[in-house]
Biotite code that builds the C-alpha atoms (Angstrom):
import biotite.structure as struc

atoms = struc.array([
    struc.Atom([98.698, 101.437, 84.708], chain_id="A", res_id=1, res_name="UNK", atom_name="CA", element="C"),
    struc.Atom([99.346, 104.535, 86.541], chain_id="A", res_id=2, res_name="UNK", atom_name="CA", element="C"),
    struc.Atom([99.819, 105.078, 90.429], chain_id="A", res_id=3, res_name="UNK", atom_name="CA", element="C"),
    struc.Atom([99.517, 107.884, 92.056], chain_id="A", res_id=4, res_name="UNK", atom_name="CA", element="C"),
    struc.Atom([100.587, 108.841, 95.670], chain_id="A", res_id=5, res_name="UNK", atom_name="CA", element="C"),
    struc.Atom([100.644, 111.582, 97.987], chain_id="A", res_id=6, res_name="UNK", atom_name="CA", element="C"),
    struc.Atom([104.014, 111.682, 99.610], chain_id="A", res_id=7, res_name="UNK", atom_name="CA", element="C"),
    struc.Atom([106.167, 113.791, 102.247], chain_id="A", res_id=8, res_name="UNK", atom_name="CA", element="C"),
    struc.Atom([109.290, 114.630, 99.510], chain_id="A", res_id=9, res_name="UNK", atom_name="CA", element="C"),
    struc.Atom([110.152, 117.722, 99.956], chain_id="A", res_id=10, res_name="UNK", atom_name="CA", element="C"),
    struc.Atom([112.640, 118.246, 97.204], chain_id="A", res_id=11, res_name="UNK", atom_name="CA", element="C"),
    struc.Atom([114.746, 117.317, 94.450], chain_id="A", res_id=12, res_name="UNK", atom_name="CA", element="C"),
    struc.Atom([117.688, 115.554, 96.780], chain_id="A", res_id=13, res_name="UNK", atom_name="CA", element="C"),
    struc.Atom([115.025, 113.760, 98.529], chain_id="A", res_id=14, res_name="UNK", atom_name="CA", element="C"),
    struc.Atom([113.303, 112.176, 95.553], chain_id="A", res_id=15, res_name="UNK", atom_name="CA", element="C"),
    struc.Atom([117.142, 111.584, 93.991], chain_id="A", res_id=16, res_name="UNK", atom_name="CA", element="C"),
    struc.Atom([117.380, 109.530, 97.431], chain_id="A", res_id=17, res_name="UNK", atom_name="CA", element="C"),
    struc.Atom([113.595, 107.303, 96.620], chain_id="A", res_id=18, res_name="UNK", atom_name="CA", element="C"),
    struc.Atom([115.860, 106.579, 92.396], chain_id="A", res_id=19, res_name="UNK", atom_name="CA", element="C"),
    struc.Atom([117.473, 103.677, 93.442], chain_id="A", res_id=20, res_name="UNK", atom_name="CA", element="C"),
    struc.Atom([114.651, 102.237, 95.594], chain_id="A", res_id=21, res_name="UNK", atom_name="CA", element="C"),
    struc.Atom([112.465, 102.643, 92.786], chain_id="A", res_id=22, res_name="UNK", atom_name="CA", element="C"),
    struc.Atom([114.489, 100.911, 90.257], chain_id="A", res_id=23, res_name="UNK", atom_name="CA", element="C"),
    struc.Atom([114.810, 97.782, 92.370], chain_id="A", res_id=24, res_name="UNK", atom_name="CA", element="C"),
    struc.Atom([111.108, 97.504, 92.114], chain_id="A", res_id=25, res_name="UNK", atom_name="CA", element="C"),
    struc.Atom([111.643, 96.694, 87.642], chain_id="A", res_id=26, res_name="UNK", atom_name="CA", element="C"),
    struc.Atom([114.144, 97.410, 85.064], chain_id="A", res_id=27, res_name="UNK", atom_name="CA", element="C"),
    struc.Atom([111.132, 98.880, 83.048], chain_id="A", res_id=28, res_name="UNK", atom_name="CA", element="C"),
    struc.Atom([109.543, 101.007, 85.773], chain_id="A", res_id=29, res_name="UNK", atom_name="CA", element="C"),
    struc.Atom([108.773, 104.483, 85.556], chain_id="A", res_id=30, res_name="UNK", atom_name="CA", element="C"),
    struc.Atom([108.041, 107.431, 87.868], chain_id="A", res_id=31, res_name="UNK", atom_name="CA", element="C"),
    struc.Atom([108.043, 110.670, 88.478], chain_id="A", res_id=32, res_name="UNK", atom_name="CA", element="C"),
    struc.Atom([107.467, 113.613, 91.445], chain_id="A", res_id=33, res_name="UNK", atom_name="CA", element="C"),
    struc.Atom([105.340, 116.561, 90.995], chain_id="A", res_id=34, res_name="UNK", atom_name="CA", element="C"),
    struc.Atom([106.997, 118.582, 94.003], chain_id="A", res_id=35, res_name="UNK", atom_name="CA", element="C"),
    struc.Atom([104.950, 121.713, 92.664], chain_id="A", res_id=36, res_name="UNK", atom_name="CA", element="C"),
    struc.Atom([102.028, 119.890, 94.189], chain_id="A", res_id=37, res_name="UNK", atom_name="CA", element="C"),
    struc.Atom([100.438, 120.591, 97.626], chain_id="A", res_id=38, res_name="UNK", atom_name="CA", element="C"),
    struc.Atom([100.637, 116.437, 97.683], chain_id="A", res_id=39, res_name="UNK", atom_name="CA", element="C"),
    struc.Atom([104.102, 116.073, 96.678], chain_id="A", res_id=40, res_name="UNK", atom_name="CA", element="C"),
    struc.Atom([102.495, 113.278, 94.335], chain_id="A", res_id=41, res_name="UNK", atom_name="CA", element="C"),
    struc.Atom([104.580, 110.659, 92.748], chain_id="A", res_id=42, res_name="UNK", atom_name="CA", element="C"),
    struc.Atom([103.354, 108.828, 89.734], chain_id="A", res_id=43, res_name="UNK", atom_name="CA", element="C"),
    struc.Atom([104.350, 105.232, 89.194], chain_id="A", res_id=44, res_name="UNK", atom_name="CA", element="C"),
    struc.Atom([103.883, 103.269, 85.593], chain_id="A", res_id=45, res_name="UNK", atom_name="CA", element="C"),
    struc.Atom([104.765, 100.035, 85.661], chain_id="A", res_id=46, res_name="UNK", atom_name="CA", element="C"),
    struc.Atom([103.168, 96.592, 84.977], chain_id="A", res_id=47, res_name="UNK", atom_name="CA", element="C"),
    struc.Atom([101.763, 94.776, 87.265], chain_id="A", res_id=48, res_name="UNK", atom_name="CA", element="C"),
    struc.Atom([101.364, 97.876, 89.588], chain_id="A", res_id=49, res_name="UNK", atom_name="CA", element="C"),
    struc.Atom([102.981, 97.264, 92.770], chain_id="A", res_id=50, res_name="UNK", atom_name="CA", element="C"),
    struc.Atom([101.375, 100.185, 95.146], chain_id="A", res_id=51, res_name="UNK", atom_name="CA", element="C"),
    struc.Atom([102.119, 98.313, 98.154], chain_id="A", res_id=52, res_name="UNK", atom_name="CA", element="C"),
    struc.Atom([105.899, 97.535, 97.560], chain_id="A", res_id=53, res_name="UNK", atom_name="CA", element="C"),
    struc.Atom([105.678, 101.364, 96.234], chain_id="A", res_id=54, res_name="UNK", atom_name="CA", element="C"),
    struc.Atom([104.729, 102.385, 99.380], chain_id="A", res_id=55, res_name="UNK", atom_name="CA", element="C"),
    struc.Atom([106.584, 100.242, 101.473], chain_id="A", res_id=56, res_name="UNK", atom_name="CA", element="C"),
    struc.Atom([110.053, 100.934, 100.388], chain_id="A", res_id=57, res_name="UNK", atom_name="CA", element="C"),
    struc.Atom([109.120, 104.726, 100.162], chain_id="A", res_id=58, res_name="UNK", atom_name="CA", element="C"),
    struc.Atom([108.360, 104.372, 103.857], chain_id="A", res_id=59, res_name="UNK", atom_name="CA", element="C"),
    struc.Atom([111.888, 102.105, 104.697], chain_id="A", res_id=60, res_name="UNK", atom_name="CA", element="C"),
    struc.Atom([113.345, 105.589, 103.164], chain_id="A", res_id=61, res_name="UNK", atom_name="CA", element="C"),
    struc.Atom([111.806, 107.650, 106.061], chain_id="A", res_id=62, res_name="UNK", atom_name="CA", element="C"),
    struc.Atom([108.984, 109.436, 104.028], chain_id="A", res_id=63, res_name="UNK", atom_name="CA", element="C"),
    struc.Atom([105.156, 109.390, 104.456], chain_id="A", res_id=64, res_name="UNK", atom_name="CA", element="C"),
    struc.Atom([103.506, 107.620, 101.041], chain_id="A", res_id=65, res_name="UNK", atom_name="CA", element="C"),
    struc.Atom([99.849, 107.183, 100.388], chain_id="A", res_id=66, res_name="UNK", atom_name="CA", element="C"),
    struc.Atom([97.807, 106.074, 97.520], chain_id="A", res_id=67, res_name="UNK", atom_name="CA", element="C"),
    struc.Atom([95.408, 108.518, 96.093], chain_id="A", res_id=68, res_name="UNK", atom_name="CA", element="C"),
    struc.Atom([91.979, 107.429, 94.512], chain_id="A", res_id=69, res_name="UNK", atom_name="CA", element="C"),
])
């Protein structure tokens, strides 16, 4: 399953910054920003879906991160 979420990443050093947090979440995880976006959205894939760890350690990083319906 896919997750999306509206975040406050600005750039490409920033989301390099949210890699390692990421990968702590599964070794099969996969995600990706879409800075081009008014929402700076970042989709997650990964089984089970963890939106609020997502979100959490996003946060811990210093950046705003919402889920989007």
């Amino acid at each position: 399953m896919i997750a999306v979420f509206e975040t406050s990443v600005q750039n490409s050093q920033e989301a390099a910054q949210i890699h390692p947090v990421l990968a702590q979440i599964s070794p099969t995880i996969r995600w990706n920003f879409d800075l081009q976006d008014c929402d700076r959205v970042l989709r997650v894939n990964c089984q089970p879906e963890p939106v609020g760890l997502v979100i959490g350690m996003v946060e811990e990083q210093g950046f705003a991160c919402e889920e989007l319906e």
